[in-house]
C-alpha atoms as one frame of an Amber mdcrd trajectory, in Angstrom:
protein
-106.590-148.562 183.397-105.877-145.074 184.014-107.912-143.961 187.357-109.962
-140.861 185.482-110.577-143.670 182.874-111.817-145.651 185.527-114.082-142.850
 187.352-115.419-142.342 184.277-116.844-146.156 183.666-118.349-146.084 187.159
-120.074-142.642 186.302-121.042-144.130 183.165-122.218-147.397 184.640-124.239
-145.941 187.398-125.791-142.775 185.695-127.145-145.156 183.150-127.851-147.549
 185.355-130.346-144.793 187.240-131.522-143.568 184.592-132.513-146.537 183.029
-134.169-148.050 186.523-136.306-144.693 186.428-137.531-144.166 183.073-138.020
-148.124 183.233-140.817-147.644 186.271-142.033-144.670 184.765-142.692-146.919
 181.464-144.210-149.294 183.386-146.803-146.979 185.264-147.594-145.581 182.336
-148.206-149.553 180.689-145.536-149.304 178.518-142.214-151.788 178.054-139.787
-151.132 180.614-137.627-151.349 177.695-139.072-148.097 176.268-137.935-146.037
 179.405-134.271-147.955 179.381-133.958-146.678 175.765-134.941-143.643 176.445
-132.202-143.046 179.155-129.672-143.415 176.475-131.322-140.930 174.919-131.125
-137.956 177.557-127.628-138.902 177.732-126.903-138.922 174.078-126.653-136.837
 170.756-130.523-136.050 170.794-130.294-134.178 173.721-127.205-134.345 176.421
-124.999-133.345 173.415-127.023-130.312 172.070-127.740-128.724 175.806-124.793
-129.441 177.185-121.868-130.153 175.194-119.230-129.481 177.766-120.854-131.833
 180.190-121.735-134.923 177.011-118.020-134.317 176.333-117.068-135.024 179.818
-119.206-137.875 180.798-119.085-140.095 177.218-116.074-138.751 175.459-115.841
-139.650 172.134-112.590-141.586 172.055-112.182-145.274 171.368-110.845-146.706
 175.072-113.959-145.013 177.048-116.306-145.742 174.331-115.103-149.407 173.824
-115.111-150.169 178.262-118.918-149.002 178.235-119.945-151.450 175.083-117.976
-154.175 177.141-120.398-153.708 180.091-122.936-153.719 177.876-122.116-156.868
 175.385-121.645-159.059 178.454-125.103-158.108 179.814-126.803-158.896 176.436
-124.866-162.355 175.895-126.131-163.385 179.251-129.364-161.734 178.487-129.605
-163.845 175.296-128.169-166.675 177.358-130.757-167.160 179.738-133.810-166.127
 177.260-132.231-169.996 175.688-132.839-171.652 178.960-136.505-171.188 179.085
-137.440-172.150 175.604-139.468-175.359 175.819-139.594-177.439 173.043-141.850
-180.012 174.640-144.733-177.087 174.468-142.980-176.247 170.653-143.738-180.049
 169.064-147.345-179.672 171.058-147.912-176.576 168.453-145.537-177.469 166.325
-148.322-177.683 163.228-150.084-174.670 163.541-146.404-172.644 164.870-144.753
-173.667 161.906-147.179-172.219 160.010-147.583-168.980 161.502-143.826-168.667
 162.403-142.833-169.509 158.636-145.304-166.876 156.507-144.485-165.000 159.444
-141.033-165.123 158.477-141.166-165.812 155.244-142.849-162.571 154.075-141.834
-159.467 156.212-138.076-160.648 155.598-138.655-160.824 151.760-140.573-157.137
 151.895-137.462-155.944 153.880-135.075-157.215 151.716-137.169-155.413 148.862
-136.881-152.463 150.934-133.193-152.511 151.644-133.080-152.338 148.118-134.758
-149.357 147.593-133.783-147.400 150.288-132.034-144.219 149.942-128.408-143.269
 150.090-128.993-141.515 153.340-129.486-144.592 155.459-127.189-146.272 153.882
-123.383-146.840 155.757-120.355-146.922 153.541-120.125-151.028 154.208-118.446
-152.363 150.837-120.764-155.239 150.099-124.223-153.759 149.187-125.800-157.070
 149.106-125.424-157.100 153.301-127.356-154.175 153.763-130.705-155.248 152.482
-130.389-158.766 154.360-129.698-156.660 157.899-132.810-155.050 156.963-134.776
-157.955 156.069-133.485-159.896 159.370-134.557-156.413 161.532-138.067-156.581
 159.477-138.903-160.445 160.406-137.953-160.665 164.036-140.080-161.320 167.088
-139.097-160.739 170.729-139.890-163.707 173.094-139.379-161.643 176.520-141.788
-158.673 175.434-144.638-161.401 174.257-144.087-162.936 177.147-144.367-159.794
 179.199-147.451-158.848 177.080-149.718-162.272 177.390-148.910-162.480 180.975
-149.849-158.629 181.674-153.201-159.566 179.545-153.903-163.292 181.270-153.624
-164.734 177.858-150.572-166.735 178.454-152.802-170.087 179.520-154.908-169.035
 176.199-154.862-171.052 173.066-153.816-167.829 171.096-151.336-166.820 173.985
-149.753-170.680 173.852-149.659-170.624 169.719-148.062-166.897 169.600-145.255
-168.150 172.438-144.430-171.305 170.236-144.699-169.003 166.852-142.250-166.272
 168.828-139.932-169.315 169.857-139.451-170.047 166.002-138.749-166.501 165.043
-136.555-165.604 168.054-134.233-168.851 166.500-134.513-168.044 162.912-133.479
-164.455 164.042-130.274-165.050 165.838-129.662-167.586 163.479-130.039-164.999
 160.550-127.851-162.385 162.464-125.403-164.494 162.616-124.728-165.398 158.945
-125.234-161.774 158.350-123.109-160.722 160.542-119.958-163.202 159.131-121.006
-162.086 155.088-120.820-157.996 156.750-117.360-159.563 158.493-116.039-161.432
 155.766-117.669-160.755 152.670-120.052-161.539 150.123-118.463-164.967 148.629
-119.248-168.543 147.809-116.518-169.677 149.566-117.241-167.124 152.800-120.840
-167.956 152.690-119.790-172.188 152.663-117.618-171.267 155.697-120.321-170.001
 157.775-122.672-172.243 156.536-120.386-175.332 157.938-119.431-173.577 161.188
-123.568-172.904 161.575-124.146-177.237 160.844-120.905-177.692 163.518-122.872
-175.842 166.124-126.385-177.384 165.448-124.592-180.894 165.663-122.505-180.231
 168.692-125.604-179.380 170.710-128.118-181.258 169.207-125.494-184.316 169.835
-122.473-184.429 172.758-123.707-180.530 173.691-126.551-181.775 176.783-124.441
-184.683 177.737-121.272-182.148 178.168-123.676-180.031 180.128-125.162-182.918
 182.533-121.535-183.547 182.905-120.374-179.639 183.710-123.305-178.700 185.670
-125.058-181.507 187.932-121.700-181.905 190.264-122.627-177.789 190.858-126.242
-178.503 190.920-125.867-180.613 194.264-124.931-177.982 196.297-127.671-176.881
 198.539-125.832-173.037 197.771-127.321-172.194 194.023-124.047-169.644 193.412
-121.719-172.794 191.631-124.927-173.586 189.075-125.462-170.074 188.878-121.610
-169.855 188.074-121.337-172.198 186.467-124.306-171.050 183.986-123.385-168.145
 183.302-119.481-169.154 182.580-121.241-171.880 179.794-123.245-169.341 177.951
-120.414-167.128 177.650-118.171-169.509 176.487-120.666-170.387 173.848-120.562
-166.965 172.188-116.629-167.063 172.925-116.812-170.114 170.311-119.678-168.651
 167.488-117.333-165.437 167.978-114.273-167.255 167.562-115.774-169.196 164.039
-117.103-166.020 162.715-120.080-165.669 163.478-122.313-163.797 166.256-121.498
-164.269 169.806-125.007-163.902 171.242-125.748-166.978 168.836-123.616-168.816
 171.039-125.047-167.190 173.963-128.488-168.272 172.767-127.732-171.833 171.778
-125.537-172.658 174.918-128.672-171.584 176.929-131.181-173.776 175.135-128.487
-176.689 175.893-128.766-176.139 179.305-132.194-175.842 179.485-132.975-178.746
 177.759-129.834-180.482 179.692-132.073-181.781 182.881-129.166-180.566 184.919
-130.440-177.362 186.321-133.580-176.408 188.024-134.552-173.426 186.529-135.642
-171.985 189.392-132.222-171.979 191.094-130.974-169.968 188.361-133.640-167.007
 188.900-131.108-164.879 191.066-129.264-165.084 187.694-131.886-163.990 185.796
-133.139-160.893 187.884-129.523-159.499 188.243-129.334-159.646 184.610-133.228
-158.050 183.693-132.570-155.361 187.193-130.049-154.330 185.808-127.321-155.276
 182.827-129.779-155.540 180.556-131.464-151.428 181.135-127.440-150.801 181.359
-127.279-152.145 177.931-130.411-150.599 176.638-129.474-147.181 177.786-126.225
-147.742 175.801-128.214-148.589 172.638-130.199-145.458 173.235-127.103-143.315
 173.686-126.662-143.659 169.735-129.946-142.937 168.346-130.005-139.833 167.023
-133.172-137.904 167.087-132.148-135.281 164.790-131.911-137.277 161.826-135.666
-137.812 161.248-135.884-133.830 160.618-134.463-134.819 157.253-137.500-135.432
 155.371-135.707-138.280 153.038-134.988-140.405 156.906-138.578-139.185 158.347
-140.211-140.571 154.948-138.051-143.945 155.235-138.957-144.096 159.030-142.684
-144.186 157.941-142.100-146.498 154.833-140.170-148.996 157.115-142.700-149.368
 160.038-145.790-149.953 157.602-143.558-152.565 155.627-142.176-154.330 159.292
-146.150-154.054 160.938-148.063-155.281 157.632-145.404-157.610 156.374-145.696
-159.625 160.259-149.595-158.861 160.282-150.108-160.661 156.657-147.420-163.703
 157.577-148.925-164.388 160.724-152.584-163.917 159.561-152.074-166.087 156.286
-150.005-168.760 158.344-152.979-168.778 160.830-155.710-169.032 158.088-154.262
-171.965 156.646-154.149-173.926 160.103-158.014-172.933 160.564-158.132-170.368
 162.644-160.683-167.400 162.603-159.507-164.331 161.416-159.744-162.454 165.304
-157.346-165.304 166.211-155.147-164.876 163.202-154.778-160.950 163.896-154.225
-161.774 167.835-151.362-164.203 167.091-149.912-160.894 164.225-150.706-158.571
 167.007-148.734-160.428 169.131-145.836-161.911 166.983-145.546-157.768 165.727
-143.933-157.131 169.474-139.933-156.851 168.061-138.479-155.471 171.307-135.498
-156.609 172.467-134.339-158.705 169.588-134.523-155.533 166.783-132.839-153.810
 169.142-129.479-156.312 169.526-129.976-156.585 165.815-129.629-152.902 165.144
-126.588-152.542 167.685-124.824-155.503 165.672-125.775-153.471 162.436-124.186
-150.055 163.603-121.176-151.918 165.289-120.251-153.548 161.902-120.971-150.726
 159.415-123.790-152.053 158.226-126.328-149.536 159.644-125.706-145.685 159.580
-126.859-143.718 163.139-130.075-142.746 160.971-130.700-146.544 159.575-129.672
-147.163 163.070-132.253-144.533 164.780-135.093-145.666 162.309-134.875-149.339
 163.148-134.702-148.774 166.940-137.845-146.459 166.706-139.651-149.927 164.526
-138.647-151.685 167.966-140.350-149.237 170.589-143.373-148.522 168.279-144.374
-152.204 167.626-143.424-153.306 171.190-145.893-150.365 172.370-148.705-151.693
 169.326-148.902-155.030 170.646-150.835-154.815 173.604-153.301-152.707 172.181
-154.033-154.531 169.304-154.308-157.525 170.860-156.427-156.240 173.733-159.169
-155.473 170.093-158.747-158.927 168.824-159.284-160.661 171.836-162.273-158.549
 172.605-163.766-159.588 169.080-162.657-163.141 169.707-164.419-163.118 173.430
-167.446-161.722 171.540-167.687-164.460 168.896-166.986-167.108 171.540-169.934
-165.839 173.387-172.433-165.470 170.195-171.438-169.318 169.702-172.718-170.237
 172.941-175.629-168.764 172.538-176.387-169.975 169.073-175.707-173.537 170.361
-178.279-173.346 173.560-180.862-171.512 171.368-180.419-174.611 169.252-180.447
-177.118 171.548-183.576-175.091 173.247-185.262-175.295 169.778-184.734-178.528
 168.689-187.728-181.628 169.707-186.865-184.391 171.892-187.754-186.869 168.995
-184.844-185.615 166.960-182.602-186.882 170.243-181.090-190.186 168.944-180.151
-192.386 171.646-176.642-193.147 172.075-175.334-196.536 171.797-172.769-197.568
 174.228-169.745-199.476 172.407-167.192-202.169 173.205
């Protein structure tokens, strides 16, 4: 590497990286997703306005050449794999087959019906968010997969900042979100091999066989393989070899899903859940892992997703109008699925619209999706813009409406009690049966 090539990355690197820690706390104090400030970063630094105030100084700093360009998405693709990577580790599936009932239904209609309305919509979208990617079939499914997704890390973040993660709703929207974070890098990732590979029976097979292969691998030798890699590391009283060795396993999983075809942070994402699920590491002596990754490769990665949105496209009134059509279809489409998928499992309608409040949060996952989108020619920089705005609004929506519902379901709970000990005030001690004791 050249050295101005190199002093370049590191100016890259850290201004992002400063940026994004900033805006981040500022997002934060004003009780918004640190994710919304590490965006925003990237857009200072970017087109929208770096670019139009100071050309000179854009031109400098992020020239538009492959080599630079291609060194600052490396940074940033090995900070989401990991990202992805650990987000596997803390899925628990023992709390997911507690649920599993009631999370299958609202995960599935929650699914089911936001990524049918965004096929529909991929459809009919205009020409203007529409990248020159030869297979128009691909488009519409990248649309549908960026209308259905949840984000596990900013429900988390959300339940926890509102006390509701101990809650009944909190507990059923976590197990719901688990579902949909799956089905969604799952989805990417066939999506991602028809955009690489095209739009044939015999393409679509091929994925579909190297998607069963990696299912079987770690639903079958994958955990013992990881006992066997990771408890020898595990002994040490030092946590850096099962932090090393962690962190080397998830990112030769998406070295294998990238090698087959199909989306690396799919391996990323599976390879965590093996190790989770494993019994060979203590989760715990992985969270130095963790915070390095949230501190800071994953705002250095955000940033760099913000760097290509381009603000300047929704002044055409054909991307503004699509902007607006898109977020009703994403918000209403995961409001309906979650509430209808509630409703069937019994649940009052304040619950229902908590758990689509909650599942609406698309964060971090929309985000990756939309990156993958743009990086294969799928997405345009306006689709591109349009779907990371649908991220940011919804992520910023969800603690506000579910602050509403949980008010309303508060309320009822409280009107029940009351009902009850006005009843039990009312009613005559000779309509008190005696209870019988039994064998």
């Amino acid at each position: 590497m050249p050295p101005h090539s190199l002093l370049v990355l590191l100016l890259q690197v850290g201004t992002l990286g400063l940026l994004a820690l900033l805006l981040g706390l500022l997002a934060r104090r004003l009780g918004l997703p640190a994710i919304v400030g590490e965006l925003c970063a990237g857009v200072l630094l970017g087109p929208s306005v770096l670019q139009r105030v100071a050309p000179d100084l854009s031109a400098w700093l992020l020239p538009h050449r492959p080599e630079p360009t291609h060194m600052l998405d490396a940074v940033g693709q090995v900070g989401v794999i990991l990202l992805v990577g650990v987000t596997g580790t803390e899925m628990d599936f023992r709390f997911l087959r507690r649920q599993r009932r009631t999370a299958l239904w609202v995960s599935g209609t929650g699914l089911v019906i936001p990524f049918a309305l965004g096929i529909a919509a991929g459809l009919l979208l205009p020409g203007a968010l529409r990248a020159g990617h030869g297979d128009t079939a691909v488009f519409p499914l990248f649309v549908g997969v960026a209308m259905c997704v949840s984000a596990i890390p900013v429900i988390a973040k959300t339940l926890a900042d509102m006390n509701l993660l101990h809650r009944n709703v909190g507990q059923l929207t976590l197990a719901s979100g688990t579902i949909d974070d799956a089905f969604g890098w799952f989805m990417l990732s066939v999506v991602s091999a028809m955009a690489t590979s095209g739009v044939t029976t015999g393409n679509i097979a091929r994925s579909a066989g190297w998607l069963l292969v990696v299912v079987l691998f770690a639903a079958l030798p994958g955990r013992p393989l990881a006992r066997l890699a990771l408890r020898p590391l595990a002994r040490h009283s030092d946590p850096m070899p099962v932090i090393a060795g962690t962190a080397v396993l998830i990112l030769l999983g998406a070295a294998a899903t990238q090698a087959m075809g199909l989306e690396s942070v799919f391996g990323a994402f599976v390879a965590g859940i093996v190790i989770g699920s494993s019994g060979a590491v203590d989760l715990p002596r992985i969270a130095p892992l963790r915070t390095f990754i949230l501190a800071f490769l994953a705002p250095v990665y955000f940033a760099t997703a913000g760097l290509r949105i381009d603000l300047g496209a929704l002044a055409r009134p054909v991307v503004l109008a699509s902007a607006a059509a898109l977020l009703l279809i994403a918000v209403l489409g995961k409001f309906a699925g979650a509430y209808l998928g509630a409703r069937m499992s019994r649940l009052n309608r304040w619950e229902a619209l908590a758990l689509g409040a909650g599942m609406n949060a698309r964060g971090v996952v929309e985000v990756i999706v939309a990156m993958v989108g743009l990086r294969l020619g799928v997405l345009n920089t306006a689709a591109y813009t349009v779907v990371v705005l649908i991220a940011i609004v919804t992520s910023v929506m969800a603690p506000w409406l579910l602050r509403v519902a949980m008010r309303h379901i508060e309320s009822t709970a409280e009107e029940e009690l009351r009902l009850v000990a006005r009843l039990d005030g009312d009613r005559p001690d000779d309509d008190v049966q005696p209870v019988r004791a039994t064998g």
